[in-house]
C-alpha positions as CSV (number, residue, x, y, z in Angstrom):
1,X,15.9,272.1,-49.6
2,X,15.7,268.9,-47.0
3,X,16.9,267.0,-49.9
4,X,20.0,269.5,-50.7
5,X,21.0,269.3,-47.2
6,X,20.7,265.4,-47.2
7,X,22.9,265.3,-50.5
8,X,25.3,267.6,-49.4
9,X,25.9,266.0,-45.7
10,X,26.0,262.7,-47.2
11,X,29.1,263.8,-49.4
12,X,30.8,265.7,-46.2
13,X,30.3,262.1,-44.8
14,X,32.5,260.5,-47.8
15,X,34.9,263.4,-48.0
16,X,35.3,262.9,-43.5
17,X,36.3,259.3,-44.6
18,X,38.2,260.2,-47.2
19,X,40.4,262.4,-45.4
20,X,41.0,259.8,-42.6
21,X,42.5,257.5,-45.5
22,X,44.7,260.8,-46.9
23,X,46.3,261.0,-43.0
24,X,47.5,257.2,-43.0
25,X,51.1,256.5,-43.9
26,X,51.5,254.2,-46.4
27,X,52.5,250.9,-45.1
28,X,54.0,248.7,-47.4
29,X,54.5,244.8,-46.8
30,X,58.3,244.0,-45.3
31,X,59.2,242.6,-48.7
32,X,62.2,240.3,-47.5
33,X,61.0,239.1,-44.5
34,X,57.3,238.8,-45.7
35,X,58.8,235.9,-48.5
36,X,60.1,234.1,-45.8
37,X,57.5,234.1,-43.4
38,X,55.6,230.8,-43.6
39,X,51.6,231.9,-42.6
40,X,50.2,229.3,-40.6
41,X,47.3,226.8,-41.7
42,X,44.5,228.7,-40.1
43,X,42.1,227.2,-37.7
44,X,39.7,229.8,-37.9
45,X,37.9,232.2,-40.6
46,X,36.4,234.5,-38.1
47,X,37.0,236.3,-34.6
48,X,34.2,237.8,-32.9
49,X,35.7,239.9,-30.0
50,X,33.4,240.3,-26.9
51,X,34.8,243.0,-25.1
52,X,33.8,243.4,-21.4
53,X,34.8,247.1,-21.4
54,X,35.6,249.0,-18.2
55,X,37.6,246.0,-16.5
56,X,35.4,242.7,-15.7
57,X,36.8,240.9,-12.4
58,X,37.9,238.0,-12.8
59,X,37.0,236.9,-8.8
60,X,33.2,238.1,-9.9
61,X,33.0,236.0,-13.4
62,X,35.6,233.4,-14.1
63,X,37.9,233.0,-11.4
64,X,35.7,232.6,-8.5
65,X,37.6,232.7,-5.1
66,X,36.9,233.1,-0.9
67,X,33.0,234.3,-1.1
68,X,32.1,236.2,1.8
69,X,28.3,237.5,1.6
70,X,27.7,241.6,2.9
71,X,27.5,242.1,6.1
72,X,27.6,245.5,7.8
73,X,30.9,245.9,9.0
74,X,32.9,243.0,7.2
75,X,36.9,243.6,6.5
76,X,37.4,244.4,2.9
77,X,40.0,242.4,3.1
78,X,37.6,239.7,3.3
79,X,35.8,240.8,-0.2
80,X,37.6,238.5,-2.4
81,X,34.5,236.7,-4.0
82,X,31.2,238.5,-3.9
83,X,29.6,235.8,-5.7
84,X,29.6,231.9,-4.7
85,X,30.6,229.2,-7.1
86,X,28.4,227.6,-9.4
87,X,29.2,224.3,-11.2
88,X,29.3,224.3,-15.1
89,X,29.5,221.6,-17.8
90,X,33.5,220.7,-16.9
91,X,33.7,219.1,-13.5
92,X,36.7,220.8,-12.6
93,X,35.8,224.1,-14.0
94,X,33.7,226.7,-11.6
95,X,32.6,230.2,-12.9
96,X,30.2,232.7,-10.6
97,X,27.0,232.6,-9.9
98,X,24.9,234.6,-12.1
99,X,26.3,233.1,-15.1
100,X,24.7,230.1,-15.2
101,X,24.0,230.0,-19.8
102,X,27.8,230.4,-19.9
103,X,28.0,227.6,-17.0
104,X,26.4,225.3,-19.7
105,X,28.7,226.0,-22.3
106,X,31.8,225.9,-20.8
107,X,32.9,222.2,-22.2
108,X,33.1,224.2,-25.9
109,X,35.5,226.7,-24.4
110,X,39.1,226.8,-23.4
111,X,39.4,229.3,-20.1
112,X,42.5,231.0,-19.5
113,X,42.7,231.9,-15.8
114,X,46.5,233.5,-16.1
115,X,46.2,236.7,-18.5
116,X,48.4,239.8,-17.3
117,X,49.0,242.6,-18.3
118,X,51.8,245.6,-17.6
119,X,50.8,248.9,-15.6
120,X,52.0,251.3,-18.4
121,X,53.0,253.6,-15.6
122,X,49.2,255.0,-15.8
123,X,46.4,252.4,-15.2
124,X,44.3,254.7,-17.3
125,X,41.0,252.6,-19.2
126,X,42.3,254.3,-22.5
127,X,46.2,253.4,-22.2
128,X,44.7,249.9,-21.4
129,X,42.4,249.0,-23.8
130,X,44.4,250.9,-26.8
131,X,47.4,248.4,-25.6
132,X,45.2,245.0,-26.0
133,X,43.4,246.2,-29.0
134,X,46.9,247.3,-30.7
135,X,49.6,245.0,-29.2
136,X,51.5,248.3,-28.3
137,X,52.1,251.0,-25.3
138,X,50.6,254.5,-26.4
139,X,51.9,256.9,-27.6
140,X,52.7,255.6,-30.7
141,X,55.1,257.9,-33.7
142,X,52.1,256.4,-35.9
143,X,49.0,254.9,-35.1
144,X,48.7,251.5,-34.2
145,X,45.9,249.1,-36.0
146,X,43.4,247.3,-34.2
147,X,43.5,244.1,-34.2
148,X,40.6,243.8,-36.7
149,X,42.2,246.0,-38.7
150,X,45.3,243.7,-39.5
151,X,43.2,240.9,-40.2
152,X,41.1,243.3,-42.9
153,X,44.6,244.0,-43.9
154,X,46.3,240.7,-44.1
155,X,43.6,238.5,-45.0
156,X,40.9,240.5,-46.6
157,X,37.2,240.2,-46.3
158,X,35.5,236.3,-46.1
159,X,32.9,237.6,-48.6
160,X,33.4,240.5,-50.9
161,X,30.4,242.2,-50.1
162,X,30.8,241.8,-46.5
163,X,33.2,244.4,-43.9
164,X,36.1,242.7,-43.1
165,X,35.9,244.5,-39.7
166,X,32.6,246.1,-37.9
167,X,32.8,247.4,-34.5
168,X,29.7,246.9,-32.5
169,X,28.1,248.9,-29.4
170,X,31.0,251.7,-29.3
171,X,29.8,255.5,-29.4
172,X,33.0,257.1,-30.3
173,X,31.8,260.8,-29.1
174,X,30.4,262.0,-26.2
175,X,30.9,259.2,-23.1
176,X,34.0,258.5,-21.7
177,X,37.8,259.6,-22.7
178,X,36.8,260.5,-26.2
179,X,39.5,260.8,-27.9
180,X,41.3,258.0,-26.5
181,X,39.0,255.5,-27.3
182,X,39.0,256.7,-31.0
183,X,42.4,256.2,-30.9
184,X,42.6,252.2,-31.0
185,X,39.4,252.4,-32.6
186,X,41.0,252.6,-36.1
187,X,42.5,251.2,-38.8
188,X,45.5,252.9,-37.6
189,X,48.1,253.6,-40.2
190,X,46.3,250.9,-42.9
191,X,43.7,254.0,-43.1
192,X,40.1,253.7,-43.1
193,X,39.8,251.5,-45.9
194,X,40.7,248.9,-43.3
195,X,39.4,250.4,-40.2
196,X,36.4,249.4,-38.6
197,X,32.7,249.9,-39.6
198,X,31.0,251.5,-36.5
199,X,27.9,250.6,-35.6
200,X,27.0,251.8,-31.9
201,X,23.4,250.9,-31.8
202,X,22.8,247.2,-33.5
203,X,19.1,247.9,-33.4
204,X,19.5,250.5,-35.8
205,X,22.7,248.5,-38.3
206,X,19.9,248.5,-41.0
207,X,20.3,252.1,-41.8
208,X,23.9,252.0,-42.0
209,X,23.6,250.3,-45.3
210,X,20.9,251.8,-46.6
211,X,20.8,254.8,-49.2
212,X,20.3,258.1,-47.0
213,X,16.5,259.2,-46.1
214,X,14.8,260.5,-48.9
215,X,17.9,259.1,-51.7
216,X,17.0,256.2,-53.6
217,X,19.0,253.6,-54.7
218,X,19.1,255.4,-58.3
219,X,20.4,258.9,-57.1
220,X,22.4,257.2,-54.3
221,X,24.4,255.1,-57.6
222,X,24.8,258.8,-59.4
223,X,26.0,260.6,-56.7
224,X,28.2,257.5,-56.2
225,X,29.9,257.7,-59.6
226,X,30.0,261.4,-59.3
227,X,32.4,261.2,-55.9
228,X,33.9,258.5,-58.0
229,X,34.8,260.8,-61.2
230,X,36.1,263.6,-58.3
231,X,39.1,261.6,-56.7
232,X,39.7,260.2,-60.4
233,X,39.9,263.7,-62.0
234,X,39.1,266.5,-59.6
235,X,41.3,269.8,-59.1
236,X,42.3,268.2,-55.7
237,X,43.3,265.0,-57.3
238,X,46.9,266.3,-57.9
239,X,47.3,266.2,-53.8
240,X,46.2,262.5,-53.4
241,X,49.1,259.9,-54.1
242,X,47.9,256.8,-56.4
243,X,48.1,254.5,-53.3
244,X,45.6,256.5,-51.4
245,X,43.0,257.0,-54.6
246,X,43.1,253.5,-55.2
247,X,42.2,253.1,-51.6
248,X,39.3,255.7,-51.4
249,X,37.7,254.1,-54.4
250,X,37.7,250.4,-53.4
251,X,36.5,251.8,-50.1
252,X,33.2,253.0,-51.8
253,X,33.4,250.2,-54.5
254,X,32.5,247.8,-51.4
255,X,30.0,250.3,-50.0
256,X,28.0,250.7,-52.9
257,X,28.1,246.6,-53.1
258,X,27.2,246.2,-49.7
259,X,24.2,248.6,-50.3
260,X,23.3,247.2,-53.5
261,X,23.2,243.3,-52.3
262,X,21.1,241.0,-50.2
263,X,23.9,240.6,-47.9
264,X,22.9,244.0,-46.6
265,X,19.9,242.3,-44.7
266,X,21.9,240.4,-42.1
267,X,22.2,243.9,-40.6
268,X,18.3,243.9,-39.6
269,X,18.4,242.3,-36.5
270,X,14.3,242.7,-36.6
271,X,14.1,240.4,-39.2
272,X,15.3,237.5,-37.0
273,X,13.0,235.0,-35.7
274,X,11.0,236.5,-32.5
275,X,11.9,234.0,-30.0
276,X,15.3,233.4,-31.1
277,X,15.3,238.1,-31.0
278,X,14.2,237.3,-27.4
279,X,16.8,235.3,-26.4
280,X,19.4,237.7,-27.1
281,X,17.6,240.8,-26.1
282,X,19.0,241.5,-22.7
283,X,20.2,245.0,-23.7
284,X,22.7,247.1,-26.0
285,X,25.4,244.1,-25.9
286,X,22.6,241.2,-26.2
287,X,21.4,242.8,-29.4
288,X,25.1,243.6,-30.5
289,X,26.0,239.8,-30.3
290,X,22.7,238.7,-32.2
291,X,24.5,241.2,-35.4
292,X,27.8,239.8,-34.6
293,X,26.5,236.0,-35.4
294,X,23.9,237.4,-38.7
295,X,27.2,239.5,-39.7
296,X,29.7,236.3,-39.3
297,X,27.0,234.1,-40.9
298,X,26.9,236.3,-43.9
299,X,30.7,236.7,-44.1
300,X,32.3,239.1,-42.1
301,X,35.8,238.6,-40.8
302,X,36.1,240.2,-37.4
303,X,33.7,241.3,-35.2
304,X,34.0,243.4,-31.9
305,X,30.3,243.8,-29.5
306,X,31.9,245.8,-26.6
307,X,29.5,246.8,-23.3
308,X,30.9,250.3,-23.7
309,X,33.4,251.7,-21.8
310,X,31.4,254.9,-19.7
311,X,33.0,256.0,-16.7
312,X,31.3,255.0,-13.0
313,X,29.1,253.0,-15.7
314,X,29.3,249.2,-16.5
315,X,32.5,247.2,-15.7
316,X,33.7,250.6,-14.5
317,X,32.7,249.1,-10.7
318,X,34.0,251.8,-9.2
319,X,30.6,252.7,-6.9
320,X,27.7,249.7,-6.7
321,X,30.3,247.3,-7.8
322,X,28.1,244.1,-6.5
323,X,25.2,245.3,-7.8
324,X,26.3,246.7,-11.3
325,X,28.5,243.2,-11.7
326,X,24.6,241.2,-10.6
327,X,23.4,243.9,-13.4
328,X,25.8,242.7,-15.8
329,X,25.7,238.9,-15.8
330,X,22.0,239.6,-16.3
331,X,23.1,241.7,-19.7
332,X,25.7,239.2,-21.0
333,X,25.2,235.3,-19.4
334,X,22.3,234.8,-21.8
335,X,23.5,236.9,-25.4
336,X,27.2,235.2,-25.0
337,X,25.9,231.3,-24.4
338,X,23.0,231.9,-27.1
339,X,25.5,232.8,-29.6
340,X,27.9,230.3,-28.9
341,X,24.8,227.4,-29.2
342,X,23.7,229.5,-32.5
343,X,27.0,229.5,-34.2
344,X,27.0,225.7,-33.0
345,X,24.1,224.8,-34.5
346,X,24.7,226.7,-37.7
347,X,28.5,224.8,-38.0
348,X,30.1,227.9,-37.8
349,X,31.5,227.7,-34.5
350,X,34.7,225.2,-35.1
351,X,36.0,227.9,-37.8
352,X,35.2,230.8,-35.8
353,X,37.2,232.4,-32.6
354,X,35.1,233.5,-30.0
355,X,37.1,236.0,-27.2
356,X,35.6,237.6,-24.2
357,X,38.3,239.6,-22.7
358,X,38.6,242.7,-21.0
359,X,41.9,244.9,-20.3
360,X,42.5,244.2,-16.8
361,X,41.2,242.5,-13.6
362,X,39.7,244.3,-9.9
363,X,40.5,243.7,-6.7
364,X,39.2,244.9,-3.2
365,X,41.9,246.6,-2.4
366,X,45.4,246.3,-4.7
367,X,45.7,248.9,-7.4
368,X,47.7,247.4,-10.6
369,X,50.1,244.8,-8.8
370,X,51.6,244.6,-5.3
371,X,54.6,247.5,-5.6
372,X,53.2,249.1,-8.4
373,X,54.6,252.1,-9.0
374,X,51.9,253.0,-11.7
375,X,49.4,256.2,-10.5
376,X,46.5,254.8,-8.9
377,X,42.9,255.1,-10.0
378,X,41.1,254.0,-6.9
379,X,42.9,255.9,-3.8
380,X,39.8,255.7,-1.4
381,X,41.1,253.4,1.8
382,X,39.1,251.4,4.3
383,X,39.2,248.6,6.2
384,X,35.4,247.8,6.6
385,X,32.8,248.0,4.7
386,X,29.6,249.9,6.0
387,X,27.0,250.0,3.6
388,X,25.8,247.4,0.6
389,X,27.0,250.4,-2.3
390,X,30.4,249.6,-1.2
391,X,30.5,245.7,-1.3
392,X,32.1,244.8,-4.4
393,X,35.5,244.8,-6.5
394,X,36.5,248.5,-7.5
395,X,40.0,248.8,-8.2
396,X,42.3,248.1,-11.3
397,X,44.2,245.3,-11.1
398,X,46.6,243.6,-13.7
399,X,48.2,241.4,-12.0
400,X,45.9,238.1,-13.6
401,X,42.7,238.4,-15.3
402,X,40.6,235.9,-17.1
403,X,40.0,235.6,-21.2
404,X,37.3,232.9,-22.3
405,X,37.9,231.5,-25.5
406,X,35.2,229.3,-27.8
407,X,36.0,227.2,-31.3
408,X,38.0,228.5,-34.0
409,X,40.9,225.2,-33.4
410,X,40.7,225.9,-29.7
411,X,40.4,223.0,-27.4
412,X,36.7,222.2,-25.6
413,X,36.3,222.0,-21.6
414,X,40.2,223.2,-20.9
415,X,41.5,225.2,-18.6
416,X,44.9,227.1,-19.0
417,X,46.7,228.9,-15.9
418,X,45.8,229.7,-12.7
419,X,46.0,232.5,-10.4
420,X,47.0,232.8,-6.6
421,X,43.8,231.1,-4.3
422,X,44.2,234.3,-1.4
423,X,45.2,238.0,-2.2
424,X,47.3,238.8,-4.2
425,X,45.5,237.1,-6.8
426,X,49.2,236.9,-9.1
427,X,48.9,234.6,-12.0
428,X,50.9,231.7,-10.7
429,X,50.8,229.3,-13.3
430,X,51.4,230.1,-17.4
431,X,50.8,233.4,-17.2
432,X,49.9,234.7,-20.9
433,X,50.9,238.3,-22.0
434,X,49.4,240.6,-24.3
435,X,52.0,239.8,-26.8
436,X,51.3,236.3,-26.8
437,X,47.9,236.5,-26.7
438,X,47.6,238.1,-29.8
439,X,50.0,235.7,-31.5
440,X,47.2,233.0,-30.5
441,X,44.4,234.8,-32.2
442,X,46.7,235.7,-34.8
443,X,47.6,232.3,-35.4
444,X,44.1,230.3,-35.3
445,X,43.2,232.7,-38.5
446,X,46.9,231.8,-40.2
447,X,48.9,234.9,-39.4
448,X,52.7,234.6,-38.2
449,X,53.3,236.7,-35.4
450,X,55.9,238.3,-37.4
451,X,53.8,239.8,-40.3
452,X,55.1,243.2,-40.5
453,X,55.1,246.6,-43.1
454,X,57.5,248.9,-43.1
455,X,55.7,252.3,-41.8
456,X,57.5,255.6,-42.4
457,X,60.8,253.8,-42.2
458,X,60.5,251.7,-39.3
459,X,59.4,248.0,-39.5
460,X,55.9,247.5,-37.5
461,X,54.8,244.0,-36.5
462,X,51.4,242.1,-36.3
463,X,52.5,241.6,-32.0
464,X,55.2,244.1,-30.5
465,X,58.1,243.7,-32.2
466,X,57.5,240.2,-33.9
467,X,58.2,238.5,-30.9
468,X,54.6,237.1,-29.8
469,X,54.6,233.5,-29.4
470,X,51.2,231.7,-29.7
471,X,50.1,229.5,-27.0
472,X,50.2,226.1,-28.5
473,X,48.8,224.4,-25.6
474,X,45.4,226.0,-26.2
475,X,45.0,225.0,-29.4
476,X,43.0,220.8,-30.1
C-alpha cells in the first residue's frame, strides 16, 4: 500500500508540472526582428545569481558611509553607517566590516555603487523583487520569466543532462507573501519546461534527482514511459496542443537523463571534500552556494542561492537591524569569497557571471526616495534611538543600492557609480536601472537586449520594451 501511495503521488507530481506547462501561452520567437538581431559574442556561459533577499543596505555592506557606534540616546539621523570601514584588495575600494573574505576578493570584482530602482507606487518586497527578477512592473496580462528562465529559453542548457535553471534556498509555500514570490519564481509564459528547478534545502538536492523512496531505477524507467505513452495517446491528449506535448515530454526526457547519469552527483553536497564542506557551511545560503559552484561545474546555466525572503527575518531589518545585518555577514562573507576563489581555481570564473544583488537599499529614516509618493513600509518615527534593538537601517530605500559583480568579461578591482556621501544617499554618479542592468547580464551571456516572442499578440522583450542598454563601461 506505502508503495501505491508513493507511485500514485509521484505521478500527481508529473501531472502538477504538467499542468503548469498546459497554462503557459505559447510564445513564439519575433520572426522579423529575431533575423535581424545580431546576439552578441558572449563573455560568459554561466550566471550564478546571489540574491540577498529582504533588502541588503548598501551603507551596512558595500557602500560604507558616516559610522556612528550605539550610544543610548544618539539622533537617528546620525545612523548612517553602523559599521566602520574595512580596507579590501583595491586601494580605493572600502566595503564594511564584517565582510572581511569578500574584502579579499574584491580586485576580481567590478562594484556598482549607483543601482536604483523605481517605487512602483507600493514598496512591497514582492512588487520588488518580481520587477528585478522579470525586468517588468506587476501585474503583468501574462506572466513574466525570470531571468533564468530566458536564458533556459534563449540559449538552452550548457550540458544536456544538466537544468538550464535551478533555484536555490527558496521555499515557495508557507513563509512570507506566498503567492507573490511564486509569481517571478517561474518560467513565466515559456512554461515550466523552462522554469526553474527548485531546490529549497541544498543539503537535501540529492533526493531531488533520485528515483522516489522505495522506486528503483527499473520501475522509476516504466512508470516513466507509461506517463510518456499518456500525453502521446491518452483520452486527454485531444486537449493538449502539439507545442505543449512536445514540451511536457522533453521536460521528462531531461529528467529521466538527469536521474539516469553521473551528472546527478554534483547535487550531493556531502560528497564534497570535508574541509572545503566547512568552508562553506555557514548556514542555508553557505550550503546553497557550495551546489551553485558543483551545479555550474557540471553544466548548469543559471543559478539563483537566495537568503530567503521571511518577513522581520534576514535582510528584512526591520527590528535588530544591527544585529541581524552582524548575523548576516557571518552567513554570507565566507560562502560568497570561497566560491569566487573555487570557481577561480577551477578556471571557471572568467566565463561565469557572478551577481549579488538585492531589490532595494535601507536607510535610517527615508522610505523609497525623498518625495516619494509610494505607501510606506516603515511608518514608525523617532528622533533618538534608546535601546541597542533599534540601532540599525530598517526602512526601504531605492533611491541607490549596491550590485557586486565577479568574472564572466567583467572588469577586476573597478568601481562604477557612486552615491551621495550624507543623507539622502541619491545615486549621484551613473546611476544604472533595472532595465539596463539586465541588458548587462544579458549581454555577457550573448543576448541582445531586444530578444523578444510574440506572447498572445503582443511583442514581449528580454528587458522592458527592448530598450535596455548594457553598461559597456563594466565590461574588460
Amino acid at each position: 500500500m506505502e508503495r501505491q501511495r508513493q507511485r500514485r503521488d509521484f505521478l500527481k507530481s508529473l501531472a502538477a508540472a504538467s499542468a503548469a506547462t498546459l497554462a503557459a501561452p505559447t510564445a513564439r520567437a519575433l520572426a522579423a526582428e529575431h533575423d535581424l538581431i545580431e546576439q552578441p559574442e558572449p563573455t560568459a556561459d554561466h550566471c550564478i545569481l546571489l540574491w540577498m533577499a529582504g533588502g541588503m543596505a548598501a551603507p551596512e555592506t558595500f557602500d560604507p558611509k558616516t559610522y556612528a557606534p550605539f550610544e543610548k540616546g544618539m539622533p537617528v539621523d546620525r545612523m548612517v553607517s553602523t559599521f566602520p570601514a574595512i580596507d579590501t584588495a583595491v586601494d580605493d575600494i572600502k566595503i564594511c566590516q564584517g565582510l572581511v573574505n569578500i574584502a579579499g576578493v574584491m580586485d576580481r570584482a567590478t562594484l556598482i555603487r549607483s543601482a536604483v530602482q523605481p517605487d512602483l507606487g507600493h514598496i512591497l518586497h514582492s512588487r520588488h523583487q518580481y520587477h528585478w527578477h522579470t525586468g517588468y512592473v506587476p501585474p503583468q496580462t501574462v506572466a513574466a520569466p525570470h531571468l533564468g528562465a530566458w536564458m533556459a529559453k534563449v540559449l538552452g542548457p550548457v550540458d544536456p543532462v544538466m537544468p538550464a535553471f535551478v533555484n536555490i534556498g527558496q521555499r515557495l509555500e508557507g513563509v512570507g507573501e506566498k503567492e507573490e514570490l511564486k509569481a517571478f519564481t517561474t518560467g513565466g509564459f515559456f512554461g515550466s519546461e523552462f522554469g526553474p528547478m527548485n531546490l529549497p534545502f541544498p543539503e537535501q538536492a540529492a533526493a531531488a534527482v533520485a528515483p522516489p523512496k522505495g522506486m528503483n531505477r527499473r520501475r522509476f524507467a516504466e512508470r516513466q514511459q507509461l506517463f510518456q505513452q499518456l500525453l502521446r495517446s491518452g483520452p486527454a491528449s485531444e486537449n493538449i496542443s502539439d507545442d505543449h506535448r512536445e514540451s511536457m515530454l522533453r521536460s521528462l526526457d531531461r529528467a529521466y537523463r538527469l536521474l539516469s547519469s553521473s551528472k546527478s552527483q554534483a547535487f550531493d553536497i556531502h560528497a564534497e571534500p570535508k574541509d572545503s564542506y566547512e568552508r562553506y557551511d555557514t548556514g542555508r545560503f553557505g550550503r546553497g552556494c557550495l551546489l551553485a559552484r558543483r551545479l555550474v561545474e557540471a553544466g548548469c546555466r543559471f543559478v539563483e542561492v537566495t537568503t530567503e525572503y521571511v518577513p522581520f527575518l534576514h535582510w528584512d531589518t526591520h527590528k535588530d537591524g544591527h544585529a541581524t545585518v552582524d548575523r548576516l555577514h557571518q552567513e554570507i562573507d565566507r560562502p560568497i569569497a570561497t566560491l569566487i576563489q573555487d570557481l577561480e581555481s577551477k578556471g571557471l570564473l572568467d566565463r561565469t557571471l557572478v551577481i549579488v544583488a538585492s531589490e532595494f537599499s535601507r536607510d535610517a529614516i527615508v522610505e523609497g526616495v525623498p518625495g516619494s509618493t509610494a505607501r510606506d513600509q516603515a511608518t514608525v518615527k523617532t528622533e533618538s534611538v534608546t535601546e541597542p534593538q533599534h540601532y540599525g537601517l530598517h526602512r526601504h530605500f531605492t533611491g541607490g543600492t549596491s550590485v557586486v559583480m565577479f568574472g564572466g568579461g567583467m572588469k577586476k578591482g573597478f568601481l562604477y557609480g557612486a552615491t551621495a556621501p550624507q543623507r539622502p544617499l541619491l545615486a549621484i554618479e551613473n546611476p544604472v536601472t533595472v532595465t539596463d542592468l539586465h541588458a548587462t547580464i544579458m549581454r555577457a551571456m550573448g543576448i541582445s537586449p531586444r530578444t523578444g516572442f510574440d506572447v498572445e499578440g503582443r511583442p514581449f522583450y528580454v528587458t522592458r520594451d527592448g530598450v535596455g542598454k548594457p553598461v559597456m563601461e563594466l565590461f574588460a
